[in-house]
N, C-alpha and C positions, 0 to 999 in steps of 0.2 A: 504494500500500500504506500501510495507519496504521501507524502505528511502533509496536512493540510490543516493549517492556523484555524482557517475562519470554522471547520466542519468539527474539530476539536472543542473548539467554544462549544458552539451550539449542543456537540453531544453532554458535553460538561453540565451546561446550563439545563441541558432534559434530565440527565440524571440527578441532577439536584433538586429538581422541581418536584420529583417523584416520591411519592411515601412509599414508604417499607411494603406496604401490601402489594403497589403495583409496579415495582420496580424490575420484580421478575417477566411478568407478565409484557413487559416494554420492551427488556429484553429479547425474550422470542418473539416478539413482532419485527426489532431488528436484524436479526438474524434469520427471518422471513426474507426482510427486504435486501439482505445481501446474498439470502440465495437466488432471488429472482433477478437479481444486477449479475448475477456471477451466469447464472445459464441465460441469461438473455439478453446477446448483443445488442439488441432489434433497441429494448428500452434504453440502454446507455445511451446510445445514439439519441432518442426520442428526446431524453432528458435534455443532453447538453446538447441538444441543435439552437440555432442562436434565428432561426428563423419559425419556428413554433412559438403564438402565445404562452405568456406563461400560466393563465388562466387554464390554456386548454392543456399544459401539461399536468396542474393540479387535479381537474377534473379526471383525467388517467389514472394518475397515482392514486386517487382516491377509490377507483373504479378495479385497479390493482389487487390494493391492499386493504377491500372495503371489511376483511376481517380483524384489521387490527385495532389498537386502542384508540379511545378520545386522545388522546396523549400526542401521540403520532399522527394523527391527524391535523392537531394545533401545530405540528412543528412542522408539518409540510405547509400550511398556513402563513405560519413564520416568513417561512424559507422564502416560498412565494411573496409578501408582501416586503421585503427587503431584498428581493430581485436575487436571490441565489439557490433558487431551488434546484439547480443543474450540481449541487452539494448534496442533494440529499442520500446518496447511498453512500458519501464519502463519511457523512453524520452518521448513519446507522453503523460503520465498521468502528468509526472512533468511538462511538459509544459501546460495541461490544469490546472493544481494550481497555475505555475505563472502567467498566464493570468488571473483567475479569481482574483484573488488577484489585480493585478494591475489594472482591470477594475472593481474592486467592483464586481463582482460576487459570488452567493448565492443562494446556493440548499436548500431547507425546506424541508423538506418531514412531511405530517403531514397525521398520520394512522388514520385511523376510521375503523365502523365499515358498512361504505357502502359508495358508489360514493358521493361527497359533488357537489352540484351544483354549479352553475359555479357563481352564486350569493354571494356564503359562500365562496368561494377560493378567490374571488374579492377582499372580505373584507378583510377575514384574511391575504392576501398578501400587502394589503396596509397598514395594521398594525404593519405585520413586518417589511416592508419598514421605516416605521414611527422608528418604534426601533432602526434598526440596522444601518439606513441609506444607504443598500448596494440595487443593482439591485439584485429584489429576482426573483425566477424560482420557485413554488410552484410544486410539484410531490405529488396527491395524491394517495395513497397505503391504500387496503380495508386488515382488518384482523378483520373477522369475532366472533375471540376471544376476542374484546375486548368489545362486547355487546353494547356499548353505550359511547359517548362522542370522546376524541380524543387525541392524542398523536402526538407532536409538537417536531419538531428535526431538532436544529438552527445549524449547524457544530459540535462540543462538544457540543451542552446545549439542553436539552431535558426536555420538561412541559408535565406531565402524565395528563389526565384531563380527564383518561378514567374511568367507571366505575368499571371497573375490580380492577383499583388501589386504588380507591374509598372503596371498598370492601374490598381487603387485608387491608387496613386502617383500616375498623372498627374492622375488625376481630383482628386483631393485639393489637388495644383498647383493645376488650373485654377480652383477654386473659390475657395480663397485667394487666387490673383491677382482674380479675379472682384468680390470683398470689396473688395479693396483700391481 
């Protein structure tokens, strides 16, 4: 994601405005709305065209997302009547980072090279928990390429532990020794 000043405010400003009941609730409406920005090019386009009213973009979003909260409707309102509603799924992503942030939340994603059973995710999610001390979400992601073992990716910090990188290691050895 580009960092973006103005859509930071604004998510800032909605989660503050939020009471403790509907704050979750807000959440997965954003997290709604960045899945529908994420599989549909068609609306990013819609959004930031600079030749569509902004009126008639509102009425879309609203037409959209007509499941989500009063909340999120006031902010596409917002957005709209301070001419930057072409921000609004940049809002909904900064707002799931200050959320997860503020309630300790934590994606892992940890590759292998085939489905890990729900016995191995168990574990290795309470280990991370143990680490990091955050509520972890484990997502496991199969890539075939990586033959054997598994690759762990904590926000920035990433443990290779797959055999592939295993391999580039030795290889990398032996050629240096090679050199030498």
């Amino acid at each position: 994601m580009n960092y973006n000043r103005a859509a930071y405010r604004y998510a800032k400003a909605t989660l503050a405005s939020c009471d403790k009941n509907e704050v979750t609730k807000i959440f997965t409406d954003m997290q709604t709305v960045c899945k529908a920005f994420e599989d549909s090019n068609e609306l990013k386009l819609f959004v930031d065209s600079k030749v569509i009213k902004d009126s008639d973009k509102l009425s879309t979003l609203k037409e959209v997302f007509q499941q989500s909260s009063k909340k999120v409707f006031d902010l596409m309102e917002l957005l709209m009547k301070n001419r930057r509603i072409d921000l609004f799924d940049d809002v909904a992503k900064s707002f799931i980072i200050i959320y997860n942030k503020m309630y300790k939340n934590q994606d892992v994603i940890i590759t292998s090279s085939s489905v890990l059973s729900s016995i191995t995710i168990e574990k290795i999610e309470s280990k991370v928990k143990e680490l990091t001390s955050k509520n972890i979400k484990l997502i496991n992601k199969v890539d075939s390429s990586i033959v054997g073992g598994f690759v762990l990716r904590i926000g920035d910090l990433q443990y290779d532990a797959s055999f592939k990188n295993q391999l580039n290691k030795l290889k990398q050895d032996f050629i240096n020794i090679s050199i030498q």
